[in-house]
C-alpha positions as CSV (number, residue, x, y, z in Angstrom):
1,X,-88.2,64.3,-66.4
2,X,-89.8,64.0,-69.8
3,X,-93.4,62.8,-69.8
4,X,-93.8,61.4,-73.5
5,X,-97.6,62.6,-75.0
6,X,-99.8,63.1,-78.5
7,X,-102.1,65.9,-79.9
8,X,-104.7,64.6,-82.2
9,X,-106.6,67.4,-84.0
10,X,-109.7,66.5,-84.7
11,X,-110.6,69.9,-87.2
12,X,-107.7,68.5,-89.4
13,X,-108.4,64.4,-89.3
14,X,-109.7,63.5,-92.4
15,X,-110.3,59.8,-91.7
16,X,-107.9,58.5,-94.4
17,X,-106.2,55.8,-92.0
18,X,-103.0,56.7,-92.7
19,X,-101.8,56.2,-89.2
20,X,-103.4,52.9,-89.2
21,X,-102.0,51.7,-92.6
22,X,-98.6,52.9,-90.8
23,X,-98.8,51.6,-87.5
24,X,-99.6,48.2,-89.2
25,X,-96.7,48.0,-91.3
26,X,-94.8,49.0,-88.2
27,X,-95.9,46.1,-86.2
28,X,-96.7,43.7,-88.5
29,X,-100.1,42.7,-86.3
30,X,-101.6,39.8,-87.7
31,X,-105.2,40.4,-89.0
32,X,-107.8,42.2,-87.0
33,X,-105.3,43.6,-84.9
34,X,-105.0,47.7,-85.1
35,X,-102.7,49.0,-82.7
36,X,-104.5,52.7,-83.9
37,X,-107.6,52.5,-85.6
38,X,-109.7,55.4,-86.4
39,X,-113.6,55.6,-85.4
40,X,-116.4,57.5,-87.1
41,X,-118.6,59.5,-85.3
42,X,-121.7,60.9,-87.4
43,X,-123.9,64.3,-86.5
44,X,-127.1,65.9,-87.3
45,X,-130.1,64.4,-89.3
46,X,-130.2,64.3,-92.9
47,X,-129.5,66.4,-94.9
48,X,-127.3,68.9,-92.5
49,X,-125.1,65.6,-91.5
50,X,-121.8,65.9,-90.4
51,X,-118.7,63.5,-89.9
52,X,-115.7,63.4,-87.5
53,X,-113.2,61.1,-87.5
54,X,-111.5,59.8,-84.4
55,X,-108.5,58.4,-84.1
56,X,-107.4,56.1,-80.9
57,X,-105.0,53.9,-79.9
58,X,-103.5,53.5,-76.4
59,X,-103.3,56.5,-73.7
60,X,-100.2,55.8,-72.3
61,X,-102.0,56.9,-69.3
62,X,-100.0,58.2,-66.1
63,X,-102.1,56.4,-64.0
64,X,-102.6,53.2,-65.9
65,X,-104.9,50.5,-64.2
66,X,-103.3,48.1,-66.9
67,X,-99.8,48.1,-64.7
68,X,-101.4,47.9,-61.7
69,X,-103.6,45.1,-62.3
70,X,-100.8,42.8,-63.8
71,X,-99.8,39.7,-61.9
72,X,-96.7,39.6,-63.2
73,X,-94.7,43.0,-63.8
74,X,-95.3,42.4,-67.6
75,X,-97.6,45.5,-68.1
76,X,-95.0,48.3,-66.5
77,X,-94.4,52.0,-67.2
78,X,-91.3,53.5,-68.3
79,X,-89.9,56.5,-66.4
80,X,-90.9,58.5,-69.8
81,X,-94.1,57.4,-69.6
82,X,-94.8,55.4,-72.2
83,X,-96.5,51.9,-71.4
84,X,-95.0,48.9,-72.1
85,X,-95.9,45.0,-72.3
86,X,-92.9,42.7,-71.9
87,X,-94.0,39.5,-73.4
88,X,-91.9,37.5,-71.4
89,X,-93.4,38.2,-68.4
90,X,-97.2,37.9,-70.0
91,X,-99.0,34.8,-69.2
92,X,-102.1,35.9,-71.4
93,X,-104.8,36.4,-68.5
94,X,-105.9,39.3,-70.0
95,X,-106.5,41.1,-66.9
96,X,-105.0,44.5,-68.2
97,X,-107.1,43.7,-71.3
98,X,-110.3,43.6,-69.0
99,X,-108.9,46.8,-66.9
100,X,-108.4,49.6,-69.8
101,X,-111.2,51.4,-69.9
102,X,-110.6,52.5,-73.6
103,X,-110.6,49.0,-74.9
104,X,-107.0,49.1,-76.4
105,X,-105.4,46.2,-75.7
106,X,-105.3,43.3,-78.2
107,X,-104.6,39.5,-76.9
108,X,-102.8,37.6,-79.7
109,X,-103.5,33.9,-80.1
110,X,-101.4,30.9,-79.9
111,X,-101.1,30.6,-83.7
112,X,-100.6,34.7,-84.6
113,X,-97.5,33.9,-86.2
114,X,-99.4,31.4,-89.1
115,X,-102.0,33.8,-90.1
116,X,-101.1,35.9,-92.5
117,X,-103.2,38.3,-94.8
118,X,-102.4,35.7,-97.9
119,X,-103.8,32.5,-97.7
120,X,-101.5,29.6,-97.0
121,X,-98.5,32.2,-96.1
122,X,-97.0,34.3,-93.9
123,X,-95.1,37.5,-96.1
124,X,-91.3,38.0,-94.8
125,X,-92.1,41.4,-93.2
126,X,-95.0,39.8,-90.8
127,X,-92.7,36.8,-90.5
128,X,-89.7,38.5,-89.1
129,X,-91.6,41.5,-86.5
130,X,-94.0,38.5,-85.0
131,X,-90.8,36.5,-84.4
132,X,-89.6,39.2,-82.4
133,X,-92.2,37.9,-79.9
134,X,-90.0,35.3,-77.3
135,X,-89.9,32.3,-79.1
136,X,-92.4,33.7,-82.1
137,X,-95.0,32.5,-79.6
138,X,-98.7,34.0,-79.1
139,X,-100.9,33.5,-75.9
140,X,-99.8,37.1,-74.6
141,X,-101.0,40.5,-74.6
142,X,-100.1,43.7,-77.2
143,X,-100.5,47.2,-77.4
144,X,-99.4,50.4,-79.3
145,X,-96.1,51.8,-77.5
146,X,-95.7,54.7,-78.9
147,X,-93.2,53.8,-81.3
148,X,-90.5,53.8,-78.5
149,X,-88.0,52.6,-81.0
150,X,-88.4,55.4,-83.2
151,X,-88.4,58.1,-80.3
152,X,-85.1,56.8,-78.5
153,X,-83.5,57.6,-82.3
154,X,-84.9,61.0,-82.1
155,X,-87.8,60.0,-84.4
156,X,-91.6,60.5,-84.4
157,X,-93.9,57.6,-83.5
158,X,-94.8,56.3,-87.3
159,X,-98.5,57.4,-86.7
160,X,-97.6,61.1,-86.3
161,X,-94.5,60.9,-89.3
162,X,-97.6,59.3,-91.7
163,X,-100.3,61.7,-91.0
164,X,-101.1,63.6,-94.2
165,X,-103.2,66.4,-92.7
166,X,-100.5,67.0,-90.1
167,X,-103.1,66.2,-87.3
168,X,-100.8,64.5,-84.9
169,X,-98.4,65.9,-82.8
170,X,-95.9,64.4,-80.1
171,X,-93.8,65.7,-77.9
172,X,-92.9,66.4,-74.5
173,X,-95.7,67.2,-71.9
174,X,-93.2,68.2,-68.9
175,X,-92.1,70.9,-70.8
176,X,-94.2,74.0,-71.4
177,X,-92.5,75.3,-74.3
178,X,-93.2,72.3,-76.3
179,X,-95.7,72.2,-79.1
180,X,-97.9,69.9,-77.6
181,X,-98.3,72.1,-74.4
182,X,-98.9,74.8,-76.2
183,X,-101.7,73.3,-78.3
184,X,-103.2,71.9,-75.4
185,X,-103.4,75.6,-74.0
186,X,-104.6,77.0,-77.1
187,X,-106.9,74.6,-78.2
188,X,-108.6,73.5,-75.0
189,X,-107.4,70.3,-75.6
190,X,-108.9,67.2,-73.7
191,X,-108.1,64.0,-72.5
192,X,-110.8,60.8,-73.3
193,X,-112.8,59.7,-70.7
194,X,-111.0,61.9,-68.1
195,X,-113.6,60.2,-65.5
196,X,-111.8,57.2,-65.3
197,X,-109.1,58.9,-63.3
198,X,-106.2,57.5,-65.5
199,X,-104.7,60.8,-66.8
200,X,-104.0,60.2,-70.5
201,X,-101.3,61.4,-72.6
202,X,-103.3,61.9,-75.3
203,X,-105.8,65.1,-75.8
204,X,-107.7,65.5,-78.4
205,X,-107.7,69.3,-79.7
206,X,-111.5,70.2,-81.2
């Protein structure tokens, strides 16, 4: 069984926002909406001040409290994995929103699919991914999903194919030969907030 998961390095993230930039034109979010965003985290008092740049989008957790909290099946997880949000199951309650304890879930509104980044109109591109929604319609919830598209054609997620510094890797987590287990090994890598019990499939390598 293949268990779908990410490295992020965090030596080689250089805070461009390349996987963000990517991840938006894959998704076509509407504004203020980052599917992967990348957050700053600064070190040290002046002048020996240090930087690292963190990037984080959803876990695609094992043990996701999203799924298990939804009313109505529309948070599920794939037998690969990967996390999922079928919008026409969502009723927007936003209790998965509420129940991620890494805050990335995004609840679109009604009216997503009018607001574009130019005023007065909507661009082609945004018009025809948001339509992809049932009925083009807002009121649910949205996530990263890994790209799931891209992986059943044999390609990386667009966050990981973008990355300039090469600081993403994705691959298998089932299988110990693959480049992501052996990372983790090698690298000590760790999972965020490995308290909350939910068993990421991202680490982060330091």
């Amino acid at each position: 069984m293949v268990r779908w998961g990410m490295t992020i390095d965090l030596k080689r993230c250089v805070g461009c926002n390349a996987c963000t930039a990517a991840c938006k034109a894959k998704n076509q979010t509407p504004p203020g909406v980052f599917f992967t965003r990348v957050l700053i985290h600064e070190d040290g008092e002046y002048p020996n001040v240090s930087r690292i740049f963190i990037p984080v989008q959803c876990n695609h957790c094992s043990e996701p409290p999203c799924v298990r909290v939804c009313p109505t099946g529309a948070s599920e997880q794939r037998d690969d994995g990967i996390v999922i949000v079928d919008q026409t199951k969502c009723i927007g309650c936003r209790a998965c929103y509420v129940a991620c304890p890494y805050n990335n879930r995004f609840y679109l509104d009604r009216n997503f699919i009018e607001e574009g980044y130019f005023p007065d109109v909507v661009t082609p591109p945004e018009k025809l991914k948001r339509e992809e929604f049932p009925g083009g319609k807002g009121g649910v919830v949205a996530k990263c999903d890994f790209c799931y598209d891209r992986i059943e054609e044999g390609r990386d997620p667009a966050c990981v194919r973008t990355c300039p510094a090469d600081a993403r890797k994705f691959g298998d987590l089932e299988d110990p030969e693959s480049e992501v287990q052996k990372l983790i090994r090698q690298r000590h890598g760790k999972q965020p907030i490995p308290e909350a019990g939910t068993d990421p499939s991202i680490f982060y390598l330091e």
